[in-house]
C-alpha positions as CSV (number, residue, x, y, z in Angstrom):
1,X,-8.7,-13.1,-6.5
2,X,-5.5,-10.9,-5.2
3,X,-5.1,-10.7,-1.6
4,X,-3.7,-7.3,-1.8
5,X,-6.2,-4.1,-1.3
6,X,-4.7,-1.6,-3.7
7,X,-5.1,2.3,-2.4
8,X,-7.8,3.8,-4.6
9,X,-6.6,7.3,-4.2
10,X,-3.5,7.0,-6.8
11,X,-4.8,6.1,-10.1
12,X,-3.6,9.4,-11.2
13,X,-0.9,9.6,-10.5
14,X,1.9,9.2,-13.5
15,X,5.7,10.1,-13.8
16,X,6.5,13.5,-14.1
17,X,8.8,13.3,-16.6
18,X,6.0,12.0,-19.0
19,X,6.6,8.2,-18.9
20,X,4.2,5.6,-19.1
21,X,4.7,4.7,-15.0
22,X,2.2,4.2,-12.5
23,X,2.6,3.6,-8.9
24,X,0.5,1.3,-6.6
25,X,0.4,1.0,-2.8
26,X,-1.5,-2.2,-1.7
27,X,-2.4,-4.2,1.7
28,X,-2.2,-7.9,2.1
29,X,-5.5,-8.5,3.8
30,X,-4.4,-11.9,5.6
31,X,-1.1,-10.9,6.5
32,X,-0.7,-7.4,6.9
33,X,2.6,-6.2,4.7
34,X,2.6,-3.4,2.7
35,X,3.2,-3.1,-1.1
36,X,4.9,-0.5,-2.7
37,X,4.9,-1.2,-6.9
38,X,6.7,1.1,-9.8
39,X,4.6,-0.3,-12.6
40,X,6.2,-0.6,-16.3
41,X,9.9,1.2,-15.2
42,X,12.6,0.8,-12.4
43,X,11.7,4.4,-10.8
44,X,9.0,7.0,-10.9
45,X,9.6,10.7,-10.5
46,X,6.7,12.5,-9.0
47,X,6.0,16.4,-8.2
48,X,5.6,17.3,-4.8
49,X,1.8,17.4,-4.7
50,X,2.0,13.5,-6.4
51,X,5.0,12.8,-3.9
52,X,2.4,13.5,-0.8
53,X,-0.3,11.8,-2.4
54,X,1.8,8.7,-2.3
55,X,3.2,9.5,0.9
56,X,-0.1,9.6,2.6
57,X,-1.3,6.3,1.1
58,X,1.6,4.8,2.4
59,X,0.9,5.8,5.5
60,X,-2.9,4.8,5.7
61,X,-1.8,1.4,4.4
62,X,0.5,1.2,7.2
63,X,-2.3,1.9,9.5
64,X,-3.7,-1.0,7.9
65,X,-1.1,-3.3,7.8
66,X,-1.2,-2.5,11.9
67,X,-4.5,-3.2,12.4
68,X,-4.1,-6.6,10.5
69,X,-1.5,-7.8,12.2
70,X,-2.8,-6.8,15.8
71,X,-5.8,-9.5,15.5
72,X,-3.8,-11.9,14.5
73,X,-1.2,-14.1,17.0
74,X,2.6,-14.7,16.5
75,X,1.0,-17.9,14.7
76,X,-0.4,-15.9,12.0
77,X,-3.6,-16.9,13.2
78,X,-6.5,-15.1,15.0
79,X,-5.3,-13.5,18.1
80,X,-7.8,-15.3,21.1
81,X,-10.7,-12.8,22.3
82,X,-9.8,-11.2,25.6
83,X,-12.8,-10.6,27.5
């Protein structure tokens, strides 16, 4: 089982110029970073309405990734409760 949450929202999207390319933005769920993939080529060209669809998901797995990483402590581990 991956740790990474992949972004639902893109599995549409393809390269513009007609390749076979997909792109995937993903959350670690235990530590927070962000993962950007180019799937079956080294780039991925994208129209504008594509290019703000993947723009967005970056940005809501950011969000994410901040949320993550605020529980946890400079350990890595579960930030202590403050009460």
């Amino acid at each position: 089982m991956s740790a990474f949450a992949s972004e639902p929202g893109l599995d549409d999207i393809r390269d513009a110029a007609g390749h076979d390319t997909e792109v995937d933005v993903a959350v670690h769920l235990h530590d927070g970073t962000v993962r950007l993939s180019i799937l079956w080529r080294q780039e991925i060209l994208l129209n504008a309405d594509d290019a703000d669809q993947v723009a967005q998901a970056l940005q809501r797995a950011a969000e994410q990734a901040r949320r993550i990483t605020a529980t946890r402590g400079p350990t890595g581990q579960p930030a202590p409760a403050s009460y």
